[in-house]
Backbone as ProteinMPNN parsed JSONL, in Angstrom:
{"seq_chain_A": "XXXXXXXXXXXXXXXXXXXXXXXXXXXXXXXXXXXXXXXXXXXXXXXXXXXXXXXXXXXXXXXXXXXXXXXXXXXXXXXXXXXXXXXXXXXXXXXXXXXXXXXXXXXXXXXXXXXXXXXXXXXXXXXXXXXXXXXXXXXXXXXXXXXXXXXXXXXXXXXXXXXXXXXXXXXXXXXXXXXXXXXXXXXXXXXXXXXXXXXXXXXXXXXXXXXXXXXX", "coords_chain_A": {"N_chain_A": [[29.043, -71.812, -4.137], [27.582, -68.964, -2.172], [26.349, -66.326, -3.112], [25.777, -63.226, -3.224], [24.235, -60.58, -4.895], [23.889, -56.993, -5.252], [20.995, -55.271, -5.594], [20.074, -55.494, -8.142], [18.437, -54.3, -10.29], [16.971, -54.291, -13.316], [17.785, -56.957, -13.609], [20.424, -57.664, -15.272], [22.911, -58.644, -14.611], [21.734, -60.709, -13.272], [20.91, -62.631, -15.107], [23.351, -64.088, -16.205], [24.551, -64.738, -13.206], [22.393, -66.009, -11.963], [21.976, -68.801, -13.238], [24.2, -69.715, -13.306], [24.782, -70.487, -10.787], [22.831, -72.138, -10.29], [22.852, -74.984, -9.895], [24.955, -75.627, -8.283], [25.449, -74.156, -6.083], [23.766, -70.592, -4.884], [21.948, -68.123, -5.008], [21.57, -64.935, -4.198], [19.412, -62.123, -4.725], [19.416, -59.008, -4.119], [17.304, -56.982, -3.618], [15.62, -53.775, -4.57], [13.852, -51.82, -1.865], [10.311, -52.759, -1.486], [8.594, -52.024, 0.535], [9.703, -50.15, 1.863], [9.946, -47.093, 3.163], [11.524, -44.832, 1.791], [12.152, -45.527, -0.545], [12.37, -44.336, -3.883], [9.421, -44.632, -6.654], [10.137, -45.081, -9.0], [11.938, -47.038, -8.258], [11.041, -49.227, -7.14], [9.27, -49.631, -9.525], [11.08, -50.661, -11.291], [11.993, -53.163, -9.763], [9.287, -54.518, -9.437], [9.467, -55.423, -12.235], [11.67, -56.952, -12.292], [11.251, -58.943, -10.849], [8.969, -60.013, -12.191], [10.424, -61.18, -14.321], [11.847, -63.083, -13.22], [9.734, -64.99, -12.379], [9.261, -65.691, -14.618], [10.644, -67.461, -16.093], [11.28, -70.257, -14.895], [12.955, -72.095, -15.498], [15.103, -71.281, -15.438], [15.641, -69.099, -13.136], [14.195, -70.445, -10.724], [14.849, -70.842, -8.224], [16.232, -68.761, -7.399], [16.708, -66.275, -4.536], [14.85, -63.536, -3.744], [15.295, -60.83, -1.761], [14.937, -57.899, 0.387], [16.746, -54.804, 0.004], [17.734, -51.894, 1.753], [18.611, -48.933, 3.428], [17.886, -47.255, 6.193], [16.301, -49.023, 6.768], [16.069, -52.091, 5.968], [18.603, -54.303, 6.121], [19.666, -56.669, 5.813], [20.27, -58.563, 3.802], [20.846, -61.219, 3.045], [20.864, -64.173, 4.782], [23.014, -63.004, 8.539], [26.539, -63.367, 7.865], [27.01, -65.435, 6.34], [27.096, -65.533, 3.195], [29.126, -65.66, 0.656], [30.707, -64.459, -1.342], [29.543, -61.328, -2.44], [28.764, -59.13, -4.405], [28.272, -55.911, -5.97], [27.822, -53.619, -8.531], [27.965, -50.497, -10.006], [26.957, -49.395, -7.983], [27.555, -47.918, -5.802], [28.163, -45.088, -6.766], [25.769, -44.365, -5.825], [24.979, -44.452, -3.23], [26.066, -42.732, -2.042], [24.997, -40.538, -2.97], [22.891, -40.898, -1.839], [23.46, -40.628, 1.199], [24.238, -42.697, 2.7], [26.349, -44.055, 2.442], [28.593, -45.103, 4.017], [27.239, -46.937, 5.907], [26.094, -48.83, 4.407], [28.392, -50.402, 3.027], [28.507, -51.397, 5.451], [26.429, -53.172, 6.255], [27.134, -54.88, 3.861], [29.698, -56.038, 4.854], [28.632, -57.61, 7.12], [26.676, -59.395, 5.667], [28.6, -60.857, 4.909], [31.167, -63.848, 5.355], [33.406, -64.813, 7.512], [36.753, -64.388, 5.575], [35.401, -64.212, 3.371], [34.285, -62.63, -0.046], [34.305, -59.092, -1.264], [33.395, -58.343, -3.975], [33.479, -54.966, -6.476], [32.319, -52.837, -8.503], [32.476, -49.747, -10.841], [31.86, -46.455, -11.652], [34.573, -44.586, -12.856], [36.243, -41.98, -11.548], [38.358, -39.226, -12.043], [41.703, -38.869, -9.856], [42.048, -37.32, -6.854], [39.129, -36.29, -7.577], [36.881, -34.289, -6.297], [34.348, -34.887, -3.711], [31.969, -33.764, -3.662], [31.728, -33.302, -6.606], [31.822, -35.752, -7.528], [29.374, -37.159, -6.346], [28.065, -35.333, -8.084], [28.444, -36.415, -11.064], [28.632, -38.8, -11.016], [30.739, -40.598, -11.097], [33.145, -41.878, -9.506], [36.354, -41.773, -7.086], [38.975, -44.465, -7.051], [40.335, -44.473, -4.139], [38.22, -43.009, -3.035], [36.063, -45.395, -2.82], [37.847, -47.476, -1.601], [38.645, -46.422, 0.634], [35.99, -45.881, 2.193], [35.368, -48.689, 1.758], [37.307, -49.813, 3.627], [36.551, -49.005, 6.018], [34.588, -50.083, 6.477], [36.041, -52.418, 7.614], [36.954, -53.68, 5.715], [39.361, -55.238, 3.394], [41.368, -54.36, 0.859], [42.474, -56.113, -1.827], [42.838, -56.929, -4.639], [43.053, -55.094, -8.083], [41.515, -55.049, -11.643], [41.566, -54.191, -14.739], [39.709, -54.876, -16.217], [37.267, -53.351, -17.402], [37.779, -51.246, -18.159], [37.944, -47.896, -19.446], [39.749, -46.217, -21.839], [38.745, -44.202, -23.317], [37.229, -42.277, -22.115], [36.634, -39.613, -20.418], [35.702, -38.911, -18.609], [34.214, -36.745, -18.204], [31.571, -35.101, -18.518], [28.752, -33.284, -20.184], [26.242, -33.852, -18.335], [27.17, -35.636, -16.736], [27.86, -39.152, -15.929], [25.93, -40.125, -16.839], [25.498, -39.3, -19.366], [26.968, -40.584, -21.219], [26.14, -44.117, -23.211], [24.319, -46.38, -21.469], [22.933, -44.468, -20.937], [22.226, -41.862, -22.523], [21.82, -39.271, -21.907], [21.228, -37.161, -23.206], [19.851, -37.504, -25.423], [19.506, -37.13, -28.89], [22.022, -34.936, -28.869], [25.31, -34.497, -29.977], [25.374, -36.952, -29.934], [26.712, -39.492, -31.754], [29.406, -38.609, -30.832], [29.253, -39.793, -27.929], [28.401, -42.165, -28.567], [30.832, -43.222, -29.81], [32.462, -42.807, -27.834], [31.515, -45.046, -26.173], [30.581, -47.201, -23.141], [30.715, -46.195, -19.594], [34.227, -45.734, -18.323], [35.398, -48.222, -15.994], [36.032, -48.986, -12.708], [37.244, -52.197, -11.435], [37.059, -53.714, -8.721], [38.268, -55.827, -5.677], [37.476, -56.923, -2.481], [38.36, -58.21, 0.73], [36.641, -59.83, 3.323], [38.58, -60.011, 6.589], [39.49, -62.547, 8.433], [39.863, -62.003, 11.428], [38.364, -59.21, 12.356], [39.839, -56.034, 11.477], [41.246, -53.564, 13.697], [39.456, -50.609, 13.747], [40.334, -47.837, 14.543]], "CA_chain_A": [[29.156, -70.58, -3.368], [26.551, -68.263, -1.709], [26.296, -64.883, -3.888], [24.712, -61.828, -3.207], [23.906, -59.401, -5.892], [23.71, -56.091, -4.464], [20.501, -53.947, -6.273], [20.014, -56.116, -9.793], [18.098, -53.44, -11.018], [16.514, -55.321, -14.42], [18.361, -58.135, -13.779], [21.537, -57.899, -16.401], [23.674, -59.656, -14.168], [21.194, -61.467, -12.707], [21.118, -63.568, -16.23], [24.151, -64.287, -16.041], [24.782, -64.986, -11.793], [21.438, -67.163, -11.602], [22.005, -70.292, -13.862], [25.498, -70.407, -13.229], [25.066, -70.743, -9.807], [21.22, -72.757, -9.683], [22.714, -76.275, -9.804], [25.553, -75.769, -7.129], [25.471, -72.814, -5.193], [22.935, -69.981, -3.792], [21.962, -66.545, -5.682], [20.393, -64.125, -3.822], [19.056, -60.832, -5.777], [19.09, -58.245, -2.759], [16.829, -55.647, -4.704], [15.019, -52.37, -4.274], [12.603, -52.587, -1.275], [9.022, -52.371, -2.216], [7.908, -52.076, 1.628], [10.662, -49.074, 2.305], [9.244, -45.692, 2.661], [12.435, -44.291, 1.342], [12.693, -46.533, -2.031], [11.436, -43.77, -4.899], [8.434, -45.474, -7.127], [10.759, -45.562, -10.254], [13.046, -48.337, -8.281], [10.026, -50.215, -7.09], [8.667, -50.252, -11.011], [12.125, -51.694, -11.399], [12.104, -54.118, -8.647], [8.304, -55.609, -9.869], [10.141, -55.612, -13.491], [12.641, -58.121, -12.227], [10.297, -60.542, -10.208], [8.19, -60.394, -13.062], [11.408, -61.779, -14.986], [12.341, -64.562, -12.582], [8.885, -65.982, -12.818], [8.605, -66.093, -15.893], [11.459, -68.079, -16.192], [11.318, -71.134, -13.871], [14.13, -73.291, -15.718], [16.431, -70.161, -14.948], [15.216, -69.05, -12.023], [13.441, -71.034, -9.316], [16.199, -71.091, -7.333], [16.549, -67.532, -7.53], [16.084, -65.783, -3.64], [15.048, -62.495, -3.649], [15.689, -60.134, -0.747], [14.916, -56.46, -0.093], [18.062, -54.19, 0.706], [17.341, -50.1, 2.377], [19.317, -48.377, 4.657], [18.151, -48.579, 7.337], [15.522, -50.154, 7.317], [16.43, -52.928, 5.457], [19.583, -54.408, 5.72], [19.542, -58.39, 6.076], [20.443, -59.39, 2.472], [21.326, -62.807, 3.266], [21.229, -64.861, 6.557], [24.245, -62.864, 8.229], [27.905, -64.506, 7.976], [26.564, -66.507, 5.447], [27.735, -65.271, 1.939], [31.059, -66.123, 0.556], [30.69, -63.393, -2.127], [29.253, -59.951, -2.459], [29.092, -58.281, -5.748], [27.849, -54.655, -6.749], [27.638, -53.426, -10.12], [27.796, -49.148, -10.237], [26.138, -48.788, -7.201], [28.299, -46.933, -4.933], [27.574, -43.506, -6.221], [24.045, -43.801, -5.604], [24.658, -45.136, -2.187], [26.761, -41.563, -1.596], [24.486, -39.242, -2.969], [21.551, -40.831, -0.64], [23.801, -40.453, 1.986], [24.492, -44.275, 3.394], [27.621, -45.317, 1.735], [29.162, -45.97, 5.17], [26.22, -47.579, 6.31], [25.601, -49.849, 3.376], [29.01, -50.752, 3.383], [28.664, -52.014, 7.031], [25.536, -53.816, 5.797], [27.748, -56.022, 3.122], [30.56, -56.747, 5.566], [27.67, -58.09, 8.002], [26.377, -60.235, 5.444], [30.043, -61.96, 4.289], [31.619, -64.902, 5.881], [35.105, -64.753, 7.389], [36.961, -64.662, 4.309], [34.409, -63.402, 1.915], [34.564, -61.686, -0.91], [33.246, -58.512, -1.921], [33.485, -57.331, -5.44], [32.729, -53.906, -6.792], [32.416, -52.422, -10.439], [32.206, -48.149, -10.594], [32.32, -45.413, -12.704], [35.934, -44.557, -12.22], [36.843, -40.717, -11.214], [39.776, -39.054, -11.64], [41.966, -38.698, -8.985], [41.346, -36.099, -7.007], [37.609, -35.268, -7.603], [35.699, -33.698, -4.49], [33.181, -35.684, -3.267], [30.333, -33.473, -4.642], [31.397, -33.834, -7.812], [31.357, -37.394, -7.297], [27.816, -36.974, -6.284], [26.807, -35.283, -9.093], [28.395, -36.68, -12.051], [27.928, -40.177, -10.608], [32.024, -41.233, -11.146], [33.651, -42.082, -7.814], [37.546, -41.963, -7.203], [39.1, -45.477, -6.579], [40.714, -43.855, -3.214], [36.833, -43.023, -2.232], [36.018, -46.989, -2.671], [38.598, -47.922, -1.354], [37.928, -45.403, 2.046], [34.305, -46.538, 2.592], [35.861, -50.225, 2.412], [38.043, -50.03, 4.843], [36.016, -48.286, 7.036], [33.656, -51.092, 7.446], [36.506, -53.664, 8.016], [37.555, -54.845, 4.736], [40.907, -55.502, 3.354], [41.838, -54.602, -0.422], [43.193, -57.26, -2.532], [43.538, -56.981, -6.406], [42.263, -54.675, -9.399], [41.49, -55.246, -12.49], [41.476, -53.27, -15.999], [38.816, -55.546, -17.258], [35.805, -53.058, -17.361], [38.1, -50.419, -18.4], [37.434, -47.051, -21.192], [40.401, -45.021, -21.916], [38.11, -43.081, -24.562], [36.307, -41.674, -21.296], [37.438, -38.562, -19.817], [34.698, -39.031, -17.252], [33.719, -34.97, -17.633], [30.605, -34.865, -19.496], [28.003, -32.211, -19.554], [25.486, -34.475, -17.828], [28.034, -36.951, -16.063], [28.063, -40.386, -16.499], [24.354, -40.49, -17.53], [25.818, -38.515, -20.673], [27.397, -42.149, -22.275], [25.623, -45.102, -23.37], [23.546, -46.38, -22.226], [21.636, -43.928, -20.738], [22.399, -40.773, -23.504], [20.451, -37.8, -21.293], [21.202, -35.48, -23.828], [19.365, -37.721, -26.538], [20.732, -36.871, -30.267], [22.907, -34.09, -29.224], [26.224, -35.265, -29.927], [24.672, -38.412, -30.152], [27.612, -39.73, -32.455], [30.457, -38.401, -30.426], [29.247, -40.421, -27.339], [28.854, -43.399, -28.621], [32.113, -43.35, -30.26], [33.303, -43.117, -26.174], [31.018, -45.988, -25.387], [29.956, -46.706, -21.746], [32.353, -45.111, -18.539], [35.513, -46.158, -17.389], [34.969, -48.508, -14.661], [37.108, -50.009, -11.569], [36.855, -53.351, -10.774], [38.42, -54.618, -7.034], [38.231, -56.632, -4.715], [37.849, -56.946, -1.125], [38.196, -59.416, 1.878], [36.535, -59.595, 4.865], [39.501, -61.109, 7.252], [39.305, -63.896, 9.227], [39.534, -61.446, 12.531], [38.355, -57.72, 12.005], [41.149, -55.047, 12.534], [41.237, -52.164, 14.832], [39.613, -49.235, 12.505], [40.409, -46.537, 15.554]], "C_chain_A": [[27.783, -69.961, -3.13], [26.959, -66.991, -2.254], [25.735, -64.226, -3.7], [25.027, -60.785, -3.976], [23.173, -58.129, -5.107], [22.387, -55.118, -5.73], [20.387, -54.564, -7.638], [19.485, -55.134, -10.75], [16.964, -54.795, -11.785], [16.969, -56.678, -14.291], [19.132, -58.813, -14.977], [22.716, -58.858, -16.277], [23.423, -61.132, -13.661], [20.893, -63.102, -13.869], [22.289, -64.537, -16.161], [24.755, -65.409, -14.026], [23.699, -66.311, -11.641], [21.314, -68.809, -12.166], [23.303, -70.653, -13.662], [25.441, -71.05, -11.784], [23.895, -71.894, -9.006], [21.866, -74.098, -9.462], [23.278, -76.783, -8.3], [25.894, -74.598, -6.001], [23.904, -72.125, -4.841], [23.285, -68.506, -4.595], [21.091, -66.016, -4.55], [20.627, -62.679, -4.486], [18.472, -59.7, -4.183], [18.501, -56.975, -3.572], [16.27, -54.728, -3.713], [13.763, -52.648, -3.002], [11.501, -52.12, -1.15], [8.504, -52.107, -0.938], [8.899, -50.629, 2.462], [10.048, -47.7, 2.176], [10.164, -44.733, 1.936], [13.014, -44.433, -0.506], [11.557, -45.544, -2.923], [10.574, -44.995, -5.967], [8.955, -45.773, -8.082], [11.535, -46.877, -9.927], [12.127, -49.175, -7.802], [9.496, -50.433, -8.458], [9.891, -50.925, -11.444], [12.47, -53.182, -11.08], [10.771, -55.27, -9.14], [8.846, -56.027, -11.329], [11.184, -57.211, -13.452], [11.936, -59.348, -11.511], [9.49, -60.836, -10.835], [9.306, -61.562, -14.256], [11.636, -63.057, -14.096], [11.179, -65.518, -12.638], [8.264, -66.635, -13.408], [9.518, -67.262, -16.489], [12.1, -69.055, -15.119], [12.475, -71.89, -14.04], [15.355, -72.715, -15.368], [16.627, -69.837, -13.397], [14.787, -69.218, -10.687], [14.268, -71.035, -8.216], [16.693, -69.772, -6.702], [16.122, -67.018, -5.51], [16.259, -64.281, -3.604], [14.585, -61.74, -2.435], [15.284, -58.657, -1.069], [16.414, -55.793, 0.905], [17.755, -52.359, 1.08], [17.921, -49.991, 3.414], [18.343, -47.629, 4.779], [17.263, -49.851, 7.887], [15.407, -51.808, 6.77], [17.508, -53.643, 5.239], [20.512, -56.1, 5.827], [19.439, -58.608, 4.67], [20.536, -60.777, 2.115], [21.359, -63.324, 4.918], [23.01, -63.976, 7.516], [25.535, -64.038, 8.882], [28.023, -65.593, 7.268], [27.083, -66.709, 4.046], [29.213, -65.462, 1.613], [31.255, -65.298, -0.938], [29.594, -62.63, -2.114], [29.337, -59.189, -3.662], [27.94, -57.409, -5.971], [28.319, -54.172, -7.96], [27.315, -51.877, -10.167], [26.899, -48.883, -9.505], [26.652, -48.017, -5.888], [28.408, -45.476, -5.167], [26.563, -43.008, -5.527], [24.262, -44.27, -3.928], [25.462, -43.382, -1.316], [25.699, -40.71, -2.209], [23.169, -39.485, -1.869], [22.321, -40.753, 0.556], [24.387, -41.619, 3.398], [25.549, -44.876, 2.986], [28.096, -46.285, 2.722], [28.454, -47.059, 5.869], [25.953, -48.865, 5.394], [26.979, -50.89, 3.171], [29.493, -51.66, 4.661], [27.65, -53.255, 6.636], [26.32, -55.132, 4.84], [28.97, -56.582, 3.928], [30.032, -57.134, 6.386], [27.504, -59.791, 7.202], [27.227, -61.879, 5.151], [30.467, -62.749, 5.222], [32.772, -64.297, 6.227], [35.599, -64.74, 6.109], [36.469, -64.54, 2.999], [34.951, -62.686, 1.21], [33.741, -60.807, -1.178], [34.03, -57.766, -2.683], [33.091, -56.434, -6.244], [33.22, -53.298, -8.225], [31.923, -50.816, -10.248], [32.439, -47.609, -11.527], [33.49, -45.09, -12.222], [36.247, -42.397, -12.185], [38.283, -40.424, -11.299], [40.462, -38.593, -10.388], [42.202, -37.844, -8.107], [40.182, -35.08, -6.835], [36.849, -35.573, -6.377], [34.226, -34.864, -4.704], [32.056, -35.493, -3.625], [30.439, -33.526, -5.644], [31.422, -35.458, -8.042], [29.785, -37.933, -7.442], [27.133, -36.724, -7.666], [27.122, -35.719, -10.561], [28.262, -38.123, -12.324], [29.757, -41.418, -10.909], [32.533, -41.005, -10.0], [35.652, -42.231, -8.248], [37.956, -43.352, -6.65], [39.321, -45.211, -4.809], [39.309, -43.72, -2.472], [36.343, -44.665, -1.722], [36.242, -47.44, -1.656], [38.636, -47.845, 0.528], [37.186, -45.81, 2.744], [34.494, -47.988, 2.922], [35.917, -50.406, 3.438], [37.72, -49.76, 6.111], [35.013, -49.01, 7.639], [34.71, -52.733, 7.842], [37.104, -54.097, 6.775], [38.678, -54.35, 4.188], [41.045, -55.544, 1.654], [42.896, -55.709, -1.108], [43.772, -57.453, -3.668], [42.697, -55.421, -6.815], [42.424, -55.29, -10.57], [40.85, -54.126, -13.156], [40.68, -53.824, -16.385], [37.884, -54.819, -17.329], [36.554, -51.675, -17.122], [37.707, -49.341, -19.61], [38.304, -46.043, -21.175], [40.083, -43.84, -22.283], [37.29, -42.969, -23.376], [37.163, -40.85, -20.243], [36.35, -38.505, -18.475], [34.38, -37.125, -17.018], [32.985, -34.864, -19.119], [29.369, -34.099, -18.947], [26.915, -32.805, -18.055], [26.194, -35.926, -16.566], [27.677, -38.308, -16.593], [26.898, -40.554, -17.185], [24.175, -39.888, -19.009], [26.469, -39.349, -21.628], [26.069, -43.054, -22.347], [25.554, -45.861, -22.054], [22.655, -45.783, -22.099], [21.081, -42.407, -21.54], [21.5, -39.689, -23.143], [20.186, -37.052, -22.321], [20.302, -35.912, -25.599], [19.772, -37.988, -27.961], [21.69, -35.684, -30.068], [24.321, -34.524, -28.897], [26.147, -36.526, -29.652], [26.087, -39.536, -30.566], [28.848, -39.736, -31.205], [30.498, -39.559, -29.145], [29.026, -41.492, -27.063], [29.973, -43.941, -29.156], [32.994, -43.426, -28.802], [33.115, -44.614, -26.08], [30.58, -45.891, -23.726], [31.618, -46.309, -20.602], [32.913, -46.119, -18.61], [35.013, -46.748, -16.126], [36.277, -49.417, -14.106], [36.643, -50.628, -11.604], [37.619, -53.806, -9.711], [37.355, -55.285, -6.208], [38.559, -57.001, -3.189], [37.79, -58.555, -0.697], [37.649, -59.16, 2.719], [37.025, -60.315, 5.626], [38.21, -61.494, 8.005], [38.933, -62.783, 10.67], [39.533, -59.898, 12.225], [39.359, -57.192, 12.595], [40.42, -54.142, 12.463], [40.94, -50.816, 13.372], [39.705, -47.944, 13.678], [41.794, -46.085, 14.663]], "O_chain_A": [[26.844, -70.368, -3.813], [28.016, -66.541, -1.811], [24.605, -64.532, -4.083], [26.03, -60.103, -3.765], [22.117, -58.235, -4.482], [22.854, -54.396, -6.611], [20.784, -53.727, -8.449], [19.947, -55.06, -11.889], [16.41, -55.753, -11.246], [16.411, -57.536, -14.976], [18.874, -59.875, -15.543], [23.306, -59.541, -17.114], [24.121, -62.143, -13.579], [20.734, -64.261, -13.487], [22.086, -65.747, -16.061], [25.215, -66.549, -13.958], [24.08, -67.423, -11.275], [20.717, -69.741, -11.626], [23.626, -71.831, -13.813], [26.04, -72.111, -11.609], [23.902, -72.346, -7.861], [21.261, -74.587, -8.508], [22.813, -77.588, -7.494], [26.82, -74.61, -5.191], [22.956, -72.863, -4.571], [24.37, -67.949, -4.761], [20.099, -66.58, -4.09], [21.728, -62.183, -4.727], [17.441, -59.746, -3.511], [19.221, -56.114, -4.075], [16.347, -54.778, -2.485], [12.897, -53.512, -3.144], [11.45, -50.981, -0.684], [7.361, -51.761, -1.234], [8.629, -50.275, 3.609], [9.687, -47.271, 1.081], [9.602, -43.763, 1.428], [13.779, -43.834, -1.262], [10.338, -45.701, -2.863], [11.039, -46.131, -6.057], [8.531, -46.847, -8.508], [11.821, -47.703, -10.794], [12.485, -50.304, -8.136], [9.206, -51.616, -8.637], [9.655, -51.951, -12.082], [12.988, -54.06, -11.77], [10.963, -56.482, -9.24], [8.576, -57.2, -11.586], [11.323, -58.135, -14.253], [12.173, -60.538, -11.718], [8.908, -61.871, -10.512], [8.858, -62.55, -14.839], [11.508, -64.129, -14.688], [11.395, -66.704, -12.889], [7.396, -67.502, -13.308], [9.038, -67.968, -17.376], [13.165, -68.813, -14.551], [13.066, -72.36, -13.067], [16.394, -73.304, -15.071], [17.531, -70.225, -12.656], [14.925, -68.438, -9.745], [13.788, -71.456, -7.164], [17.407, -69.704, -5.702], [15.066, -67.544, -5.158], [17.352, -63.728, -3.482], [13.447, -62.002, -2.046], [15.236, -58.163, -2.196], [16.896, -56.144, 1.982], [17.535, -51.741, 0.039], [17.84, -50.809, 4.33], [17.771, -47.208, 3.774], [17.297, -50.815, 8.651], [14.607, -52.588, 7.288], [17.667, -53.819, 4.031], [21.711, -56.373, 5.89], [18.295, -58.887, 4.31], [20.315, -61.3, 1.023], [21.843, -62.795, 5.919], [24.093, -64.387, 7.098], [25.568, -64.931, 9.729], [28.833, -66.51, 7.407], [27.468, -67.816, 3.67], [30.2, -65.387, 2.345], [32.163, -65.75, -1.634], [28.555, -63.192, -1.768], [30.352, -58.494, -3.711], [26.809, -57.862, -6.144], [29.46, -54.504, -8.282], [26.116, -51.772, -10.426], [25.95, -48.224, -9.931], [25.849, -47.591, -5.057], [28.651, -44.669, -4.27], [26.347, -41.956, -4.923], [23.137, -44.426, -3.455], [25.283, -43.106, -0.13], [25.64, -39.762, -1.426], [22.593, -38.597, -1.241], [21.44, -40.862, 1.409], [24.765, -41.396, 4.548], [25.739, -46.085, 3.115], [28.139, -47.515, 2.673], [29.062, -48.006, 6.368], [25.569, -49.899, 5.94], [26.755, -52.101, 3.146], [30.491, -52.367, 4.801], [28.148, -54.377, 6.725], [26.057, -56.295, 5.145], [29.27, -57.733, 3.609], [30.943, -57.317, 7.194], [27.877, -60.879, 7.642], [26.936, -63.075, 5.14], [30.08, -62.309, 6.305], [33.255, -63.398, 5.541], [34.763, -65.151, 5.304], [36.979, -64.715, 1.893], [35.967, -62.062, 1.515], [32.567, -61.118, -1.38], [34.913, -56.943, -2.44], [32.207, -56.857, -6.989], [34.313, -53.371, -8.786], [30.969, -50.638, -9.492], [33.195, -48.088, -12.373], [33.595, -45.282, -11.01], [36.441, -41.847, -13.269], [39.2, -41.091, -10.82], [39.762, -37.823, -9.73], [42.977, -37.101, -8.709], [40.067, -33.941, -6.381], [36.418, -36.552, -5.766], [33.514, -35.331, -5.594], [31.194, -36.33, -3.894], [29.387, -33.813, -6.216], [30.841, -36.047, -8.953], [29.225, -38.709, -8.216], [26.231, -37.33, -8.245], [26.237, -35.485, -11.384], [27.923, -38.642, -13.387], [29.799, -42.649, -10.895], [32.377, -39.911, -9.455], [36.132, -42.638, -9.306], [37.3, -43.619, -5.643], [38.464, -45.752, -4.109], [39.193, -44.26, -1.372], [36.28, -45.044, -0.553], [35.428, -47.809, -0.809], [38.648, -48.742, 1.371], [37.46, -46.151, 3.895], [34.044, -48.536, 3.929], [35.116, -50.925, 4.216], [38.332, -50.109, 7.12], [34.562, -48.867, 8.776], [34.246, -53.81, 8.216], [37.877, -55.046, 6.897], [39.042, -53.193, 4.396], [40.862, -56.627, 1.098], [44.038, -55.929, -0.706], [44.873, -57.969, -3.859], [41.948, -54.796, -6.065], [43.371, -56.066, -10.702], [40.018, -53.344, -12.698], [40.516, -53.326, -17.499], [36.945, -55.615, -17.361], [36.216, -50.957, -16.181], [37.213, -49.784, -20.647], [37.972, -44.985, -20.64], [40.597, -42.765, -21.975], [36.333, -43.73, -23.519], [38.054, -41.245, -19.49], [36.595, -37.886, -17.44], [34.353, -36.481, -15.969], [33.417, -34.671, -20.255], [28.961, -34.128, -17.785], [26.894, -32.221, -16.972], [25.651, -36.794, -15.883], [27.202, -38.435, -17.721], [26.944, -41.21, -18.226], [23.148, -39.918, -19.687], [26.576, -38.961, -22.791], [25.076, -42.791, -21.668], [26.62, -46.036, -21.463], [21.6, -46.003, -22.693], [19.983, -41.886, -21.345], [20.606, -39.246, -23.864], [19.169, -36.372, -22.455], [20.14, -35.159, -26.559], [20.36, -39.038, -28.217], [22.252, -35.332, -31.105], [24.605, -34.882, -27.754], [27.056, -37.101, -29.053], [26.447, -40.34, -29.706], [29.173, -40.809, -30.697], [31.501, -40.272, -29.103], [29.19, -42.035, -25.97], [30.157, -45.148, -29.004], [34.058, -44.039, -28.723], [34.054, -45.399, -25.95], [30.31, -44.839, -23.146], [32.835, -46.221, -20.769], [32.453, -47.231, -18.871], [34.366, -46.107, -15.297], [37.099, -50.145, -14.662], [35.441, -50.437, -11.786], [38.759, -54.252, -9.844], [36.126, -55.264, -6.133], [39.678, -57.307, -2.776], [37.439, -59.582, -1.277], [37.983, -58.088, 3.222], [36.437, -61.383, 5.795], [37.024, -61.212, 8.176], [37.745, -62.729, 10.989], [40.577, -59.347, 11.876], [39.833, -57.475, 13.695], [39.468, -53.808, 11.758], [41.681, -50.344, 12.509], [38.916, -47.025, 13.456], [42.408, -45.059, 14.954]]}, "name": "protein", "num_of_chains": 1, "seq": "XXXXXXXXXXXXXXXXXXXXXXXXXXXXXXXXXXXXXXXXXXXXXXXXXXXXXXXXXXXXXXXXXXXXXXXXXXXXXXXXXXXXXXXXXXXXXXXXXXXXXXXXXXXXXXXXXXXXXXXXXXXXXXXXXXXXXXXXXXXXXXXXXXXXXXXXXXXXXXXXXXXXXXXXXXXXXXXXXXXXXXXXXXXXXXXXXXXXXXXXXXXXXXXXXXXXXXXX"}
């Protein structure tokens, strides 16, 4: 298969996605783009972080193609019509508080094949929560997802509970950045929030049919 990793960040998945796929398939790492006037300097020290990782690691790696991804000026992740999966990893809040969800969304149903898949992982919201708090606590409602999908063409398919946290009420002082692993608040209640662990997350799955339907 042809894979595109939406945003690797460090490259956590990218461990994982790149050797499984080096012998018979096609990774591409669509990261932060270092040539974007829009891309803050913390996700470019990210972005050299991870190409410093792939080259250091040739027996893992070499195979590896990395891509830059920015709305708008960036949005060729892969040759398009080419990919036969799509996977993001908790990046659909951030793609709503910069203001491109719909846009970025259009961008991954570009890159997918007839029949593609694209698979997404989120902080999970309860049902319900306004859009700015979405924004600012960084948990999205499946229903939002789900919205933005459909809106560029694609066609819901499954969920899964696998990358579920009942012990997360998803209303923390700091929002999601208030669990493991990113603990804003440091040692205060230190204890209590790792006893949560990390959020509640959706996992689903889209299609991009065979012939786009009518979104009027």
């Amino acid at each position: 298969m042809t894979v595109v990793e939406i945003w690797p960040s460090r490259g956590w998945y990218t461990e994982v996605l790149a050797p499984f796929l080096r012998a018979k398939g096609k990774y591409y790492a669509a990261g932060f783009a270092l040539t974007a006037k829009r891309t803050p300097e913390w996700r470019k020290k990210m972005q050299r972080e991870l190409e410093k990782k792939l080259a250091a690691r040739p027996d893992l790696y070499d195979r590896v193609t990395v891509t830059e991804l920015s709305i708008p000026e960036r949005t060729e992740m892969a040759p398009r019509g080419t990919a036969n999966m799509v996977l993001t990893f908790r990046n659909v809040h951030n793609w709503m508080n910069g203001d491109y969800a719909p846009q970025m969304f259009e961008a991954l149903f570009e890159a997918l094949e007839p029949g593609g898949v694209l698979g997404i992982v989120e902080h999970r919201a309860k049902p319900g929560t306004s859009v700015e708090k979405m924004i600012e606590s960084g948990y999205v409602t499946e229903a939002e997802v789900k919205r933005l999908a459909k809106g560029a063409g694609f066609r819901f398919v499954a969920s899964s509970e696998l990358n579920a946290n009942p012990r997360d009420t998803a209303n923390h002082p700091l929002g999601v950045w208030t669990l493991p692993p990113t603990m804003r608040l440091g040692d205060k209640d230190r204890a209590k929030y790792v006893a949560i662990g990390e959020s509640d997350r959706m996992t689903l799955k889209f299609i991009k049919p065979k012939k786009r339907p009518d979104r009027k």
